[in-house]
N, C-alpha and C positions, 0 to 999 in steps of 0.2 A: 469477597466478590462485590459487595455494595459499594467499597470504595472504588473499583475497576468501572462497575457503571455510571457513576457520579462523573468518575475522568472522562468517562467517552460522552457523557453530554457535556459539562465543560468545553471540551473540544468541539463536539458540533455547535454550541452557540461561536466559537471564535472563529470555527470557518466562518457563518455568517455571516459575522462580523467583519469578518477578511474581504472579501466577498463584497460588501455594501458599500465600505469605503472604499473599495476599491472600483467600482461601479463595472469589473470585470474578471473571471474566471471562471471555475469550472465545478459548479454545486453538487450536482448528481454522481459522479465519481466519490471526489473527498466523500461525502457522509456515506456512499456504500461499505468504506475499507478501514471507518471507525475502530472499530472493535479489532479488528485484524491490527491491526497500528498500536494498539492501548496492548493485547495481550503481549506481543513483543517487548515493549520498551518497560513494559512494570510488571511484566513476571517471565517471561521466558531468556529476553537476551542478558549475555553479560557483556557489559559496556566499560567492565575495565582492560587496561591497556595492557600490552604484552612486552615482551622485552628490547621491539621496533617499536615502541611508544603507539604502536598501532591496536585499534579495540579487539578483542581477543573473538567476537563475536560479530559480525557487520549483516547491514544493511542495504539493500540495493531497491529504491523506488522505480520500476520501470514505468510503469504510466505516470512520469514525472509531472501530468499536469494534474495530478491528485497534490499539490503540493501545498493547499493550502490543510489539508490532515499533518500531512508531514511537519511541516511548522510548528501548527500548534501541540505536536504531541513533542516537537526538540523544545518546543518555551516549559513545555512543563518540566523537562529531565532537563533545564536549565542551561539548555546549550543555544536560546535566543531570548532575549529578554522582551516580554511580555508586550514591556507596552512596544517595542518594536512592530509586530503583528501587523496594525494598523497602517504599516506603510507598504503594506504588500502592494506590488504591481505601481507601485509610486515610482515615478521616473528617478529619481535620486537613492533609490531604495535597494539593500542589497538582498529584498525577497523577492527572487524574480519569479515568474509565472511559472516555471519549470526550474524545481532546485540545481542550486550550483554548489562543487564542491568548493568555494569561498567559505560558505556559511561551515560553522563548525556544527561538527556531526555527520555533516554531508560526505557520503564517502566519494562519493562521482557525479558530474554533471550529468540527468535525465531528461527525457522528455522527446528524443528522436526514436518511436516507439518500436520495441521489437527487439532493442537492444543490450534491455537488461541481463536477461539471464546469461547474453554469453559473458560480459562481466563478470556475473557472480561465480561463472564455469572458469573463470581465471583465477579468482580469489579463492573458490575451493581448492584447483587442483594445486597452486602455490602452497595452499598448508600443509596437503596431502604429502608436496613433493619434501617440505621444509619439516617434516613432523610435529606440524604447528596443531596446537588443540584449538577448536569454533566450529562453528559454524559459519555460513553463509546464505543468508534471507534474502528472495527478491519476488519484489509484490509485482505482478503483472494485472493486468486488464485482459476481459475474455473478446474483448473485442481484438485488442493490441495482439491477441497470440493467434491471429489470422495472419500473421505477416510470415512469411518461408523464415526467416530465420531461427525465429522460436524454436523449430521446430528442430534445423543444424543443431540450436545448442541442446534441446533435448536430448540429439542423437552424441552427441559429446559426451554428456554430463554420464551416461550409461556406460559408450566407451571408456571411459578413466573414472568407471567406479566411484563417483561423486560422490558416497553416501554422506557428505560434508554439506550438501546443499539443499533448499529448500524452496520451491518454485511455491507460490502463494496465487492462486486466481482468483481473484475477486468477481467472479461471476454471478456479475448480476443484471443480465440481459439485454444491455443497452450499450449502441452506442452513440458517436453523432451522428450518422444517417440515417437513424433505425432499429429498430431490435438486433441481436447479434444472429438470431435466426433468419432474417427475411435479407442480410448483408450476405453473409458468409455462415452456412450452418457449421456448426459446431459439436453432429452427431457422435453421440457413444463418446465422450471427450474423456471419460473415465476408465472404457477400456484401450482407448489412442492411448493413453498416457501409460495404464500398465503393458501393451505392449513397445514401446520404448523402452521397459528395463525398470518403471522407477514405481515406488512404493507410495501407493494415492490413498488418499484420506478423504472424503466428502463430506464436510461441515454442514452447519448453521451459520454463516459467518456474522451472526451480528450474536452468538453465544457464547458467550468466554467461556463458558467449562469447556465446550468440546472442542473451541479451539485451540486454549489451554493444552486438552488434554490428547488432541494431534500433534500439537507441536511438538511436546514431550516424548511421543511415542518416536516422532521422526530422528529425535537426537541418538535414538539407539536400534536405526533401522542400518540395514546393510544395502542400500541401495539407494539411488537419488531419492528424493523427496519430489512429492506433490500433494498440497491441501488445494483442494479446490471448495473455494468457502462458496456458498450460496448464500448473496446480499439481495437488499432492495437497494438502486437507486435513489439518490436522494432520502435514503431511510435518515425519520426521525421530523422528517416537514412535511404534513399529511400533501399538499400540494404539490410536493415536488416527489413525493413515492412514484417511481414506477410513471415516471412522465419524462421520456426523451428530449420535447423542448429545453430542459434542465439538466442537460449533460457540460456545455458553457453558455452563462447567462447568469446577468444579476438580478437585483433583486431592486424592486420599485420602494417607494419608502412605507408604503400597504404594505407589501409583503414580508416587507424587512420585519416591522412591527408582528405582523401576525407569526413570523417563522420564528421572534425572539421569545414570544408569549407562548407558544409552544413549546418552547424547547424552558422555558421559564427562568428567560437572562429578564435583565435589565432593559428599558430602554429609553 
């Protein structure tokens, strides 16, 4: 487990880093869905290929502009090379602001929000149909899942017995206009979701045992999947915790410094 926390600070200093030189994206997301992102890619999915040369397990980002987590957790599983990072949001650069399926690993272009899960409701029920073995992971925002379609594919994912898929809400109270409370409340979100039809888990989400130990359980549930992890915003940059100005915004070359000394990179 020491080495899983090591990787998700690694990661938060390269968002940072992403971040800085790039003098634009979206700090407060990325570091909420650290740990959500680490327990995936280094203990729960399997990323080898099937007999379509396709990953036997997949991935769906829907709050695409979480992208610079995403990155950094494909440089570590060697599917972007490291010192590339630094060119994120670079005009010439193939790390754009919202992942594209260009980049290897990438299974689908994100970032038009609200979109992901029915994605992911295509790629489960294709394995379902194909008696293919996986899963199907896709991280939403509890802001993003205010938008009506979320909501279609929830009602999908029940009707065609999804139990193949896994809805992830990084629920951590924020978004750019405001609290996700004083936009769009998001009451009893826990029993909206069990009644949909699907099998909910309520996290820690910055604790890899229990998330760990949700995800695990969801692989042998008989009905859709939902973790709803409970994050901080900007967790991990006492400055940017739990502070909405820092949902998108960079960082001054003060802040850079003090958020790298925190997090205790380099700088």
């Amino acid at each position: 487990m020491q080495d899983l926390i090591n990787i998700s600070n690694d990661i938060r200093k390269d968002i940072i880093e992403m971040i800085y030189e790039a003098k634009s994206g979206h700090p407060g997301g990325s570091l909420s869905c650290v740990e959500i992102l680490v327990a995936l890619y280094f203990k729960i999915m399997d990323l080898s290929l099937d007999e379509n040369n396709m990953q036997v397990d997949r991935f769906i980002l829907s709050k695409g502009h979480a992208s610079p987590a995403y990155y950094a957790v494909l440089s570590k599983k060697g599917y972007i090379k490291h010192e590339d990072l630094i060119t994120f949001r670079k005009y010439d650069s193939y790390l754009e602001g919202h992942p594209s399926n260009k980049i290897k690993g990438v299974e689908i272009s994100t970032g038009s929000l609200g979109q992901g899960m029915s994605v992911a409701n295509g790629m489960a029920l294709e394995k379902k149909l194909s008696g293919k073995n996986g899963m199907i992971y896709c991280l939403l925002g509890d802001g993003e899942i205010e938008e009506g379609q979320v909501w279609e594919a929830f009602m999908s994912a029940h009707k065609y017995n999804l139990s193949n898929v896994v809805a992830i809400i990084d629920n951590n109270g924020l978004q750019i206009d405001g609290t996700v409370e004083s936009v769009k409340k998001l009451d009893n979100l826990y029993n909206k979701l069990a009644s949909f039809g699907f099998n909910v888990k309520e996290v820690n989400g910055h604790d890899l045992s229990e998330l760990i130990e949700a995800l695990n359980e969801a692989k042998l549930s008989d009905k859709p999947n939902c973790i709803i992890a409970k994050t901080i915003k900007g967790k991990g940059v006492s400055f940017m915790e739990n502070q909405v100005q820092w949902h998108g915004k960079s960082l001054s070359d003060d802040e850079y410094r003090l958020a790298m000394k925190e997090l205790g990179g380099n700088i």
